[in-house]
C-alpha positions as CSV (number, residue, x, y, z in Angstrom):
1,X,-25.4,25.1,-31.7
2,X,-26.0,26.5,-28.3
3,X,-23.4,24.8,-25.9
4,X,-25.4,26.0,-22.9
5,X,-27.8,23.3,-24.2
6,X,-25.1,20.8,-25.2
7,X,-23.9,21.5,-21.2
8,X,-26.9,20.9,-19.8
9,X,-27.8,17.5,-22.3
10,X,-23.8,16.2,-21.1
11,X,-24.9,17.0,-17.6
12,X,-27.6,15.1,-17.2
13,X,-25.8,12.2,-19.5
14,X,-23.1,11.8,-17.0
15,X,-25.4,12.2,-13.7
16,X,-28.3,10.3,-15.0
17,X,-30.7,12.5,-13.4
18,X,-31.9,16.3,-13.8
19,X,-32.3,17.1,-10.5
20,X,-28.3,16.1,-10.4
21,X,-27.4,18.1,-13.7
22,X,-29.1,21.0,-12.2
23,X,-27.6,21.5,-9.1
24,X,-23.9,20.7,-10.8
25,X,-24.7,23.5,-13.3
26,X,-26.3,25.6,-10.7
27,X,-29.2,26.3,-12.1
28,X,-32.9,25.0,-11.4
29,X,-34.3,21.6,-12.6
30,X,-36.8,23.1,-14.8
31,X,-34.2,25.4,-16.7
32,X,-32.3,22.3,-17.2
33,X,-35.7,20.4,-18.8
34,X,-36.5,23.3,-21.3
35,X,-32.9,23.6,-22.4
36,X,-32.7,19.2,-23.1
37,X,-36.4,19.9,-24.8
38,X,-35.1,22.5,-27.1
39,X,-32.3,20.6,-28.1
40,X,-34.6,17.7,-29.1
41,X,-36.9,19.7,-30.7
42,X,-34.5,21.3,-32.9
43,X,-32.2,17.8,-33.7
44,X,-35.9,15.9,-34.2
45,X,-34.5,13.4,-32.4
46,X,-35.8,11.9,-28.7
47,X,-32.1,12.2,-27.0
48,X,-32.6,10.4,-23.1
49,X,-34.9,7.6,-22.4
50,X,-36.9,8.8,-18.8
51,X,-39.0,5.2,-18.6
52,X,-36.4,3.6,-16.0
53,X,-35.7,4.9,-12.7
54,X,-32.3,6.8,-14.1
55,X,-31.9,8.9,-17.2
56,X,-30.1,7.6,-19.8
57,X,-29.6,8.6,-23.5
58,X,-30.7,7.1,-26.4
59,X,-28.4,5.8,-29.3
60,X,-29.2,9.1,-31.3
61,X,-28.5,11.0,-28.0
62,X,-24.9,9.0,-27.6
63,X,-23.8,10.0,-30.8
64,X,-25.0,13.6,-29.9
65,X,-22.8,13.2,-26.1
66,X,-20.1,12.0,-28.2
67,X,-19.3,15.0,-30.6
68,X,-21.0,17.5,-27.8
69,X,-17.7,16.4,-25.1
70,X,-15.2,17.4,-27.7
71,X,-17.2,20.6,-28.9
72,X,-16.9,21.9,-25.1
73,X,-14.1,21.4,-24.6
74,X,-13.0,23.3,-27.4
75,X,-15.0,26.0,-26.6
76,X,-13.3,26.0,-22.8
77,X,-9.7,25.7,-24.6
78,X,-10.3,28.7,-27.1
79,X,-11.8,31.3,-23.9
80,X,-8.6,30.6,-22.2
81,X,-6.4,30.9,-25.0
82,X,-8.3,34.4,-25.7
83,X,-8.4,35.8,-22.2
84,X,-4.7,35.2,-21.4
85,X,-2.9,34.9,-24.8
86,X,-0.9,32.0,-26.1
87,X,2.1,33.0,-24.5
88,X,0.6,35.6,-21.7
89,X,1.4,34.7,-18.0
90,X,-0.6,31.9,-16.4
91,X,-4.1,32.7,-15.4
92,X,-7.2,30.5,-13.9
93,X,-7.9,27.7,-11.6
94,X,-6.7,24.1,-12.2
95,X,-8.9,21.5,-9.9
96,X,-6.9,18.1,-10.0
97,X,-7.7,14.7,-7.3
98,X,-5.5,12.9,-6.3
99,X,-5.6,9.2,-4.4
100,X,-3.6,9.4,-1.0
101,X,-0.3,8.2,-2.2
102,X,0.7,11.0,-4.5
103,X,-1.9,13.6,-2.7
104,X,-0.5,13.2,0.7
105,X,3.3,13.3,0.0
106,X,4.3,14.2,-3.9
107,X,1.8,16.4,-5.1
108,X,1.4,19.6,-2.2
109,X,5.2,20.7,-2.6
110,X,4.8,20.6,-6.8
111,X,1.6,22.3,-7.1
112,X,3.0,25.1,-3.8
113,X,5.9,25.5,-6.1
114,X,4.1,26.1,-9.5
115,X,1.8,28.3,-8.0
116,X,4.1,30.3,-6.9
117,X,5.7,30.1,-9.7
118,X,2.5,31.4,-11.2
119,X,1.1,33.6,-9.1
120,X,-1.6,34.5,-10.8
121,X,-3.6,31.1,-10.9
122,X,-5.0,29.9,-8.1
123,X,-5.1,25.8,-7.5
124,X,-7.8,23.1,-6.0
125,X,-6.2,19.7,-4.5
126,X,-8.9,16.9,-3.5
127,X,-7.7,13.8,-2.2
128,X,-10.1,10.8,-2.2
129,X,-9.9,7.4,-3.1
130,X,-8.1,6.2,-6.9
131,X,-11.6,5.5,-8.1
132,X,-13.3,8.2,-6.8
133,X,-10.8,10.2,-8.5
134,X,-11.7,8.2,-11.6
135,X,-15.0,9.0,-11.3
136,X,-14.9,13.0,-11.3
137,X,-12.5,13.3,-13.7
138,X,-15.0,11.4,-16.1
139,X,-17.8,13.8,-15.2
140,X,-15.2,16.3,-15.7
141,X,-15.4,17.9,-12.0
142,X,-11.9,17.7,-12.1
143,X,-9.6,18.4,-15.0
144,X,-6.6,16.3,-14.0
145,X,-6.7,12.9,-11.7
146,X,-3.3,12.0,-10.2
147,X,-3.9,7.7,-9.2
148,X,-2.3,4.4,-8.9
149,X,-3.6,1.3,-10.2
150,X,-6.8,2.0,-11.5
151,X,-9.0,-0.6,-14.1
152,X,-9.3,1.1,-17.3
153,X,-12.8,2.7,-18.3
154,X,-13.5,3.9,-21.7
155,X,-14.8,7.7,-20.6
156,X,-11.2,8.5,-19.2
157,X,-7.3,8.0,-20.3
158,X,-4.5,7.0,-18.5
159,X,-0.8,8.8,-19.2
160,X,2.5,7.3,-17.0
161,X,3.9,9.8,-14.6
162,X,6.0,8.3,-12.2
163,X,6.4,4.6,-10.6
164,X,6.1,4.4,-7.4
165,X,7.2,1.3,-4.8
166,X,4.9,0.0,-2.2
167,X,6.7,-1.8,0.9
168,X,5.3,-3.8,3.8
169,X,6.0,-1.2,6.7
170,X,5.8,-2.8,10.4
171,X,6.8,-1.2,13.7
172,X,10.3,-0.3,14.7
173,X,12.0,-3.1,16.5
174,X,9.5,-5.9,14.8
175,X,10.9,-9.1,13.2
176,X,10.0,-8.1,9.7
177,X,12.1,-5.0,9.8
178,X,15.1,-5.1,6.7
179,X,14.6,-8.7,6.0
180,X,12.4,-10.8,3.2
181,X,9.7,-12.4,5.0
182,X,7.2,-15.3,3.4
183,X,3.2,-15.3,2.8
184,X,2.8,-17.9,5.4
185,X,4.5,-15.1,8.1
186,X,2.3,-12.6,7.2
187,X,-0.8,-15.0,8.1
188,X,0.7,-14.8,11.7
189,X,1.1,-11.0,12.1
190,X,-2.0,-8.8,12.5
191,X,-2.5,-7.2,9.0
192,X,-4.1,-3.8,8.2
193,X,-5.2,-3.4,4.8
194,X,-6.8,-0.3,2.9
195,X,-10.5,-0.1,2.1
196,X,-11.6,-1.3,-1.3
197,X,-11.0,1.7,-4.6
198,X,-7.6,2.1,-2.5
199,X,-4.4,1.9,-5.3
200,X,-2.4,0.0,-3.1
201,X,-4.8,-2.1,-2.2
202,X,-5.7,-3.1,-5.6
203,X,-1.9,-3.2,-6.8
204,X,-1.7,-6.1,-3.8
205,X,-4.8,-7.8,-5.0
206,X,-3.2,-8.1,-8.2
207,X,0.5,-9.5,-6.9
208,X,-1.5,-11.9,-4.7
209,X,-3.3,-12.9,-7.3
210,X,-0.2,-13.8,-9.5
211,X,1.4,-15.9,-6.5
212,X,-1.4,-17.8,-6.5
213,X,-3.4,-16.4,-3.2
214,X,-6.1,-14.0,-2.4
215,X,-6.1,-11.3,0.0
216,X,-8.9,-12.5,2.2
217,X,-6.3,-15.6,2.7
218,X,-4.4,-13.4,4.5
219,X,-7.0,-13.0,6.9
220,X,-6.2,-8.8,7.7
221,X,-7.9,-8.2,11.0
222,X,-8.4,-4.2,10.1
223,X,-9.6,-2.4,7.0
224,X,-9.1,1.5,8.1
225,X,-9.6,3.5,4.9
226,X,-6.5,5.0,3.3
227,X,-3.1,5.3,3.5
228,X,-3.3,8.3,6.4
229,X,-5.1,5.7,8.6
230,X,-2.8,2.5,8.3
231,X,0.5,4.5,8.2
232,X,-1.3,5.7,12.1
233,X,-2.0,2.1,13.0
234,X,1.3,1.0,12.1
235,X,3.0,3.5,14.1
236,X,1.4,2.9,16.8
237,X,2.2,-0.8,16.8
238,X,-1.2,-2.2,16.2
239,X,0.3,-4.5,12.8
240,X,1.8,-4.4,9.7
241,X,0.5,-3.0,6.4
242,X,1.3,-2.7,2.2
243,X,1.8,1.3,1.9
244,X,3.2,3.2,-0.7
245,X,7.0,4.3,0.4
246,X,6.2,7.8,-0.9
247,X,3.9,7.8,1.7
248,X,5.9,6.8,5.0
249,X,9.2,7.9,3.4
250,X,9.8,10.7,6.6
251,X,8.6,7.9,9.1
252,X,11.3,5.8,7.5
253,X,13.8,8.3,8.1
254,X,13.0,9.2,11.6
255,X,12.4,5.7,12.2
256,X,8.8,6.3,13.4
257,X,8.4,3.2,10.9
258,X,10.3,-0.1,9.4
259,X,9.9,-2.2,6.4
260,X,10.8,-5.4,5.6
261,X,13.0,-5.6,2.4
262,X,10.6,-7.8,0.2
263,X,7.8,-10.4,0.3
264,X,8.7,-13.5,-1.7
265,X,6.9,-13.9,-4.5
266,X,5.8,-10.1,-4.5
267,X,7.2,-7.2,-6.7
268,X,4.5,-4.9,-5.8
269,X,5.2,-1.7,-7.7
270,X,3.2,1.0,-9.1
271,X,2.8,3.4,-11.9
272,X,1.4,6.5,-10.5
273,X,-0.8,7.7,-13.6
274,X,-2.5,11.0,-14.6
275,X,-5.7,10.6,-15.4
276,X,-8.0,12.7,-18.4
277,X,-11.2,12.9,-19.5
278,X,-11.3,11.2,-22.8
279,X,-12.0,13.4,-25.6
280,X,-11.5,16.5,-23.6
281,X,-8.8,18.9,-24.8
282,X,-6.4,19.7,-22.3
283,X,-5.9,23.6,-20.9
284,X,-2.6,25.6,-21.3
285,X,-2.6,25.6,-17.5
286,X,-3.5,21.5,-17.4
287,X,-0.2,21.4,-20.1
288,X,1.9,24.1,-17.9
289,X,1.6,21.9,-14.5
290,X,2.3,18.8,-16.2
291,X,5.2,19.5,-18.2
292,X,6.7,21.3,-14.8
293,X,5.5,18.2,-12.6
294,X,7.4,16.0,-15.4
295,X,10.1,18.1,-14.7
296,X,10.8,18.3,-11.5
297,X,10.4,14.4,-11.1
298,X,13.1,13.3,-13.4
């Protein structure tokens, strides 16, 4: 079966539009057409429904989508395996996301190391928010996602990689620093919160949830996008906000930032997770970076 028709049919599947597949496989719309009306010609089946306003396959076409994921990936495993040998140094480009907890403060000095360890492979690091992340990695823009808390979906799989604490970080000098402070104090401090697909923010969400309150109840008077953002606001006294520790660790040391110890009724912790696409076979490079990021954060 020709995979550059079984590229072009997944594509389109996961973009639900041609016009999309095309310019992702860099070729024009029409290419993309005649390759998805070949393939139906030759299975007899009709493989995408094009009556609604997006493309979207047809039960004959899932089952084809299905198998065609795994097929491609073999075929992507198998011309790396050729072109630099089983054992054979290194080679190629790994493209991994990462949310801004791990992609701010963990990941640069790993992937700097193993690529220098490696010198012949070159590496891509984009940092957006944990669902975003999600997202490419289950249209397979990215081989490797490196998130917090993220809700489950069935086109990607989750694998533990390290846990990670969050803290409520205030100003130096402010009355929250090193002690355990209630929910009803927080109601009377400005709080700055992450935008919504943020990890932390969701891992708060949740622990709120369990203590019996909702974020909103809170009433957080700024929503500044990620972690970069608050960890500014904070240090320049404008509240107090949930951030990862990972995050503001060197602010904590310099004491460009405090933290209280605890929140009662809070344990909010996370388990910083790599994320796959599901039924895709992993590269020897994909393998190489793990088990070396596994190592180093034993």
């Amino acid at each position: 079966m020709d995979t550059r028709q079984l590229a072009a049919f997944c594509a389109v599947v996961e973009r639900k539009s041609f016009s999309q597949a095309a310019d992702r496989l860099g070729v024009t719309q029409p290419a993309v057409s005649l390759q998805i009306r070949s393939l139906e010609e030759r299975l007899g089946q009709r493989l995408l429904d094009r009556s609604g306003r997006r493309v979207e396959p047809t039960e004959a076409g899932m089952r084809l989508y299905r198998g065609a994921q795994k097929l491609l990936a073999l075929e992507e495993q198998l011309v790396e395996e050729v072109s630099a040998g089983a054992e054979g140094a290194l080679t190629g480009r790994l493209e991994i996301g990462a949310s801004t907890g791990p992609g701010g403060s963990v990941l640069p000095p790993l992937l700097c190391e193993f690529q220098d360890a490696n010198p012949q492979t070159t590496i891509g690091l984009s940092v957006f928010d944990t669902q975003t992340v999600v997202d490419l990695v289950a249209r397979r823009e990215l081989e490797l996602g490196v998130v917090g808390a993220a809700r489950r979906q069935r086109s990607v799989v989750f694998e533990p990689f390290f846990r990670d604490e969050v803290v409520l970080a205030c100003p130096p000098g402010h009355a929250f620093a090193g002690r355990t402070v209630s929910l009803e104090e927080l109601r009377s401090e400005p709080l700055i919160v992450m935008q919504e697909g943020a990890g932390v923010r969701q891992v708060i969400e949740d622990e709120l949830r369990k203590a019996g309150t909702r974020l909103r109840e809170l009433e957080p008077k700024l929503e500044l996008g990620l972690q970069e953002s608050v960890r500014s606001a904070v240090r320049a006294g404008f509240g107090i906000t949930f951030i990862s520790r990972s995050a503001v660790e060197a602010d904590l040391a310099a004491g460009t930032i405090a933290a209280a110890r605890g929140v009662e009724g809070l344990e909010p912790a996370r388990e910083i997770s790599l994320v796959r696409a599901a039924g895709r076979s992993p590269t020897r490079l994909a393998e190489a970076f793990v088990a070396f990021a596994r190592e180093r954060l034993a």
